[in-house]
N, C-alpha and C positions, 0 to 999 in steps of 0.2 A: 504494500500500500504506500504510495507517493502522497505524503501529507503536505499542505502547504507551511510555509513555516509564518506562523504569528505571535510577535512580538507581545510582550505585557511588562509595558511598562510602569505599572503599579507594583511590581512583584521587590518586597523586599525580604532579601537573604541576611541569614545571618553572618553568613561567608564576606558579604559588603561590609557588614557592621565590624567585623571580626580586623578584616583586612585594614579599614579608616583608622581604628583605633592602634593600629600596632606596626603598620609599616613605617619603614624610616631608612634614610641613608649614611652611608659611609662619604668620609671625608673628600674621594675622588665622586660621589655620586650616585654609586652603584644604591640598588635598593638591596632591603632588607626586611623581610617577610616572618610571619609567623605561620605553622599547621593550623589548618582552621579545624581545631578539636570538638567536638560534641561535649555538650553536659550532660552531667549528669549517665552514662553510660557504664555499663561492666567496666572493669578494671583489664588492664594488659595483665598476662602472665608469664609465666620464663620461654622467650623466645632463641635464647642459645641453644638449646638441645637442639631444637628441629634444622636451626640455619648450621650448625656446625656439621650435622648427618647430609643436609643439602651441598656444602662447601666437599665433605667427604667425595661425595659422589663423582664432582665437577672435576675433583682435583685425580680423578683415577681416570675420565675422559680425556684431562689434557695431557697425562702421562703416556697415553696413548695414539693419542695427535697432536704428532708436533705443529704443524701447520696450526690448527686451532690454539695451541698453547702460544704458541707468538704471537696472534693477534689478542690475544685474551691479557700478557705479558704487557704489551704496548697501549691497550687502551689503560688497563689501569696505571702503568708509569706517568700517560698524560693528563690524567683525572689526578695525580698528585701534582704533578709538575704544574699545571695551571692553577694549584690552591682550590681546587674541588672538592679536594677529602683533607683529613689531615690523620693522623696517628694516635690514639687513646693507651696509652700508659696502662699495660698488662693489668696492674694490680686493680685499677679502674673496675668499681663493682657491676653487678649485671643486673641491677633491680631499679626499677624507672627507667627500663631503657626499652628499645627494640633491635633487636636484630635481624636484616634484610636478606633474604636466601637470593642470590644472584645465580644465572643459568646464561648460555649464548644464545643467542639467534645467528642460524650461519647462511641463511640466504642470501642475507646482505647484513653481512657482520655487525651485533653491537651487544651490547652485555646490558641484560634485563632484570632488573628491581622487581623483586616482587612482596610487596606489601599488603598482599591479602593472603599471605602464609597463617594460619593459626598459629596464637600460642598456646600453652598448657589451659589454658581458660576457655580454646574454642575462640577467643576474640581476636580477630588480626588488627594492625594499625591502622588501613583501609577502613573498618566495621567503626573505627570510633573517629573517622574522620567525617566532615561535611563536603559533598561534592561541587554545590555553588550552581548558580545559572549559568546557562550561556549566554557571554556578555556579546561574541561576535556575530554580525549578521549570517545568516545562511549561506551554505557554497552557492549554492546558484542565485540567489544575488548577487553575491559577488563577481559571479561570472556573467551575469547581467551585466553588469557595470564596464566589466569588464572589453565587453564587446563593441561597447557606446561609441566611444569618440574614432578619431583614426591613428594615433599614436599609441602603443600599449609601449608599457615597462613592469618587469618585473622581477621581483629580489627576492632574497631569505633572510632571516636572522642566524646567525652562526650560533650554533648550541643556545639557542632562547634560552631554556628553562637552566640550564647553568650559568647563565650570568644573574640570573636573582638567587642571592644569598639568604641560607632559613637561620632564623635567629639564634645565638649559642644557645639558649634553654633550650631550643626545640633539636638539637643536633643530635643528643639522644635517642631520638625516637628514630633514625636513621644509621644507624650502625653495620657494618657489614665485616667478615669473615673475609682473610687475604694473603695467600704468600706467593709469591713467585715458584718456589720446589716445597717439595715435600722434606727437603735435609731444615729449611728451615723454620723458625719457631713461628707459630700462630701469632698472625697479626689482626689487631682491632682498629678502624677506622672509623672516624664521622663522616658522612656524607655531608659537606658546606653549602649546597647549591640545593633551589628546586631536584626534585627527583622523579625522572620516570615513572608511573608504575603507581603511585600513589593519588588517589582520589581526589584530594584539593590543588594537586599540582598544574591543572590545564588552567583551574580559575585562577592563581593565584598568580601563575604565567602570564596571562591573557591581562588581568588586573594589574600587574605591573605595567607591563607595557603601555597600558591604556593611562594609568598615571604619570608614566612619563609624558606623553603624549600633552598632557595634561599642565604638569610641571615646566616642561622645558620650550614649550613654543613659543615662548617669550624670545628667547634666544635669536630668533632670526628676525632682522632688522624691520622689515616691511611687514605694519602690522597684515594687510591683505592675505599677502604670500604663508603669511605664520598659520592664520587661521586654514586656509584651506591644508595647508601641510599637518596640522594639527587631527581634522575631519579624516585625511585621507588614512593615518595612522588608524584613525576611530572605525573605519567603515571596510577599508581597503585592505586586512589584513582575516587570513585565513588561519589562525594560531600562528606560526612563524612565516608563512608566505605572503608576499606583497603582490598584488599586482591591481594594473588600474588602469586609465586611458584616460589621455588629454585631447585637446582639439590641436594644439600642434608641437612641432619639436622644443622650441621655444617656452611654450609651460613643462612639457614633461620631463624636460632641465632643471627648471628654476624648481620643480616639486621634488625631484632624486634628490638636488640639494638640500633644501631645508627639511624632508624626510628625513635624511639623512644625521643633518647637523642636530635636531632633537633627539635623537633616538644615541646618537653617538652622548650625548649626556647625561645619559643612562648604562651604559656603557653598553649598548645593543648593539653589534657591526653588523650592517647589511652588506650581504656579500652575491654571488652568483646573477648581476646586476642583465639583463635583458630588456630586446626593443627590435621593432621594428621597421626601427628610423633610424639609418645611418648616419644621420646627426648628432643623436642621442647617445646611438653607440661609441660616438667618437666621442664623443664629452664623457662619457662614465668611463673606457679605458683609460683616458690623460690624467684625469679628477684621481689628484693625490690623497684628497682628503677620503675616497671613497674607497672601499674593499672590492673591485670590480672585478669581476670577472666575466670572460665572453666566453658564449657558447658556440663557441666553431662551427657547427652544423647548423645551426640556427635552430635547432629540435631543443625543445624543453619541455617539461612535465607541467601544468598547470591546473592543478587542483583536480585530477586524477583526468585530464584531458590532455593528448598531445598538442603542441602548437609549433610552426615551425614558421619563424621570425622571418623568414627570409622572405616566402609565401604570404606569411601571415595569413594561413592558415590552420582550421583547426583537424585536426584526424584522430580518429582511433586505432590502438594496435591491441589485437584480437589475436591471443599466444595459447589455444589451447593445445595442452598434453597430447602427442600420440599413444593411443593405447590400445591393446588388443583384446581387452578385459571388458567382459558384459559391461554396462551401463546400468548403475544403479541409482538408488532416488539420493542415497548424499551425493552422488559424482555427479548429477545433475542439479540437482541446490548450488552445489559449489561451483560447478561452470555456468549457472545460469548469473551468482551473483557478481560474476566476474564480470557481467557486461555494464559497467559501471558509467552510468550515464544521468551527472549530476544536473546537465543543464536541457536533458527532454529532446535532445537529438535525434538516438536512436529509437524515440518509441513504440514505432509500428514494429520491430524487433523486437524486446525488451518486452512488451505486453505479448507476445507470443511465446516469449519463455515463461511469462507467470501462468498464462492458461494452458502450458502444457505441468506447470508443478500443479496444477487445480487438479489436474486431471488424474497426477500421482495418488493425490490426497483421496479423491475420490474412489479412488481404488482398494484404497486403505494396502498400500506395500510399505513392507519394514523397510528399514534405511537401506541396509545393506545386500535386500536381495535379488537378484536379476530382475529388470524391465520385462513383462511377459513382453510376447512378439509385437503387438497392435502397437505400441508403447515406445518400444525399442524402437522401428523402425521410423516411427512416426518421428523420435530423438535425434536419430544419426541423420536422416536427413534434413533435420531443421540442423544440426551440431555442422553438420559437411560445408554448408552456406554462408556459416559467422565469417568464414575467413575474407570472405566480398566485405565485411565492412570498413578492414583494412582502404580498400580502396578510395573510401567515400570523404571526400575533402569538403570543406567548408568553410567561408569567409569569415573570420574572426570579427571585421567590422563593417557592420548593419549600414554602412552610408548616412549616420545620424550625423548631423553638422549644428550646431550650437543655434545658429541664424535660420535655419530653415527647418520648417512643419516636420514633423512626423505625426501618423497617424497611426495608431492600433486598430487591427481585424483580428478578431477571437471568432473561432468556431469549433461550436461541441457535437456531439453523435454520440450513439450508442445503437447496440446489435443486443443479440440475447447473449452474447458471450463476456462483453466489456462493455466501456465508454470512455470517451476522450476529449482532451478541450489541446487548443493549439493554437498560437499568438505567433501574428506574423506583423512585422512596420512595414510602413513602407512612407519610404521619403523622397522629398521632390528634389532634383537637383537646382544649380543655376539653369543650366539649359532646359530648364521643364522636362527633363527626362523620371520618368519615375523607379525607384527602386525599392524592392520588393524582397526581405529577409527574415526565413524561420528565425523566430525568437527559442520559443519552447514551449513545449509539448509534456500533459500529462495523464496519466493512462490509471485507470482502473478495472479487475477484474469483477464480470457482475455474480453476486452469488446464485449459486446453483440455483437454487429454489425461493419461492414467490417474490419474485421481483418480476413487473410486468413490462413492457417495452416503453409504455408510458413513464414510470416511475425513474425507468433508466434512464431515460431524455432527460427527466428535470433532474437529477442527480447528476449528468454531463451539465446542464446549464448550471446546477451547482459550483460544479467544479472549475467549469468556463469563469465564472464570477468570483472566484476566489483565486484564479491565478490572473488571471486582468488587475487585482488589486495588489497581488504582491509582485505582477510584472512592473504599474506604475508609482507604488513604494520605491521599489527597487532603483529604479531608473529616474524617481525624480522626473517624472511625467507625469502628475495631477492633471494639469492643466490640458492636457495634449488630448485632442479627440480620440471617441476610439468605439469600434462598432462590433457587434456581439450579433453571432448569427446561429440559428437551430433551425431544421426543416423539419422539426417535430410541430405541426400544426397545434396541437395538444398542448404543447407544456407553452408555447407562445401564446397561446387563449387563458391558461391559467395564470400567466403572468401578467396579463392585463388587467386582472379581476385585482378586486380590493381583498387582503391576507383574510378578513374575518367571515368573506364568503366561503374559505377554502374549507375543507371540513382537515382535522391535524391527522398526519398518519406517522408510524414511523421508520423515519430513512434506512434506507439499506443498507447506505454507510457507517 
């Protein structure tokens, strides 16, 4: 189910209140955060036994791959060396503390915190923490926005969540298990920095930054320049990804910089610096003050979409497994959720994967056991086709220009199987030429039973009316016309009528 994503702005956390009251910085600037703890909650218990049989385990893995032991070696050397962790003094008691059982991930190498280990109590550090709201706009907002103007740029934060420091009280509650070999004596660390893996870490991440953001845009000289540099931190950021669009090379300059120069007073470096305007690229490789880096192929990752700068275009890369192994119902969950399509692209695709998991369910088949025939076949030949979406490119920007109209057209449908709603602009150039670009698209399966064709109409015009509002949220288009179409004759007569003629029923959503 594709839910629209709505904002509640009345929602107050105690995670916010937790956070106002206790962050604070160091002499160079950096912040300084606290766990946002729960009251009132069970107590921790002895968490050394379990993380030390955890440590046991990892440490008989890496005795046995060296490959894996040298990167395991080097990341933690530079998790000291940059003042990340520090050393706790053997004799250092183990009551009021936590200890964090770390494991690898060797896909694409990095070593993983894991804070919702039980301890002798049943309670993990996770269980007594607060997880916080989501302070960021949605991805596809942001990839709304993203598409808007004609210039895109896009960056990262370098290790985000370890440049915010957690308060010495709270370093405790982060402790881990460490030696290089097994000849040598057991070593106890503090974790100094936000932490992977822990509950309040993404808000309090996310919270930092946005305080910077907040704190430091004073800094750059032109109050104008400041504020929008200040917004685009506030709106334009995907946890540690940047990206955004200006109307021409010239802003999306003067906004890398002072991005930049705020965030750099926080001690945030933006690094992996991209664009589509060889303007821009040339000012971000020369810009000494900037962590820049180019992406030689012009291909980069953009909020689980490819984009390739050069084009400036957007594509998908569709990598499924060859296998020679029946098809079962997890190996098709898990390839179908692989078609990760935040911005409504693919979803005449994507809705033909969820009605073929309908169709599992319907079956009632256990996870793991072969597709009967009807099933199977019906799979491989939808599965043989994914690899055509490779092919399918796509203009990253909609031809919206600052000075000229855009209009919105939304049109919804439904079948007895689904229903769907889909926003497309279209804007006029100088030469009165018209241009005309899929925005996004979202899809719903209809359920099996008593839902009538009628009901499914007005539940697409639902859904029509609900992404029309968070397409011109998104985009900063209130004002912008925009026209809404159904050839359900039905649910158009019903929508004319006054709500207290309508008798109430309830939705099938």
């Amino acid at each position: 189910m594709e839910e629209i994503a709505i904002a509640d702005n009345q929602h107050v956390d105690d995670c916010a209140q937790i956070f106002e009251a206790t962050h604070s910085r160091t002499a160079d600037g950096r912040y300084i955060v606290h766990l946002a703890l729960r009251q009132n909650v069970p107590k921790l218990g002895d968490s050394y036994a379990l993380a030390a049989r955890q440590f046991g385990r990892l440490e008989r893995r890496l005795v046995v791959d060296p490959g894996l032991r040298e990167n395991y070696v080097a990341f933690m050397r530079e998790y000291e060396a940059l003042g990340h962790m520090e050393r706790v003094e053997p004799s250092y008691p183990h009551s009021n503390c936590y200890y964090i059982p770390h494991h690898a991930v060797t896909t694409k190498f990095r070593v993983v915190f894991n804070a919702s280990a039980p301890t002798s109590t049943g309670v993990s550090l996770n269980d007594i923490q607060l997880v916080g709201p989501a302070l960021q706009d949605s991805l596809s907002s942001i990839l709304l926005r993203f598409r808007r103007l004609r210039v895109a740029i896009t960056a990262d934060i370098e290790k985000m969540f370890r440049q915010v420091l957690v308060a010495p009280e709270h370093r405790d509650y982060q402790r881990i298990i460490w030696r290089e070999s097994p000849a040598d004596d057991i070593g106890i660390y503090r974790l100094k920095t936000i932490t992977y893996g822990m509950a309040c870490s993404p808000y309090n991440a996310v919270r930092t930054l946005q305080q910077c953001a907040y704190d430091n845009y004073g800094s750059v000289p032109d109050r104008r320049q400041a504020v929008l540099a200040r917004d685009a931190i506030l709106t334009s950021f995907y946890v540690d990804d940047f990206l955004t669009s200006c109307e021409s090379a010239t802003d999306a300059v003067e906004l890398a910089r002072n991005v930049d120069t705020i965030l750099s007073a926080g001690k945030f470096t933006l690094r992996k610096w991209n664009s589509n305007d060889g303007q821009v690229m040339s000012y971000l490789s020369n810009e000494s003050s900037l962590s820049s880096y180019t992406f030689h192929s012009g291909v980069a990752s953009v909020l689980g979409l490819r984009w390739d700068a050069v084009t400036d275009q957007l594509f998908f890369q569709v990598d499924l497994d060859q296998s020679s192994e029946a098809p079962t119902k997890r190996r098709v969950l898990s390839e179908v959720a692989r078609l990760f399509d935040p911005a409504g692209l693919l979803s005449p695709v994507v809705v033909t994967g969820k009605l073929f998991i309908q169709r599992m369910w319907a079956a009632a088949l256990s996870l793991d056991s072969p597709l009967p025939d009807d099933l199977r076949n019906g799979w491989l030949e939808y599965r043989s086709k994914l690899e055509g979406l490779n092919k399918i490119r796509i203009d990253r920007w909609m031809g919206m220009i600052q000075r000229v109209q855009t209009t919105l057209h939304g049109f919804c449908d439904a079948s007895s199987q689904a229903y769907a709603a889909v926003i497309y602009t279209k804007t006029v150039d100088v030469g009165n030429v018209a241009h005309i670009s899929l925005l996004t698209a979202r899809t719903k399966v209809a359920p099996l039973k008593g839902a009538t064709i009628p009901r499914l109409e007005l539940s697409a015009a639902l859904l029509l009316a609900e992404t029309i509002q968070n397409v011109r949220d998104s985009l900063g288009l209130m004002d912008a016309p925009y026209y809404l179409w159904s050839d359900s004759a039905i649910v158009l007569c019903w929508l004319k009528k006054h709500p207290t003629t309508l008798k109430p029923f309830i939705s099938n959503r």
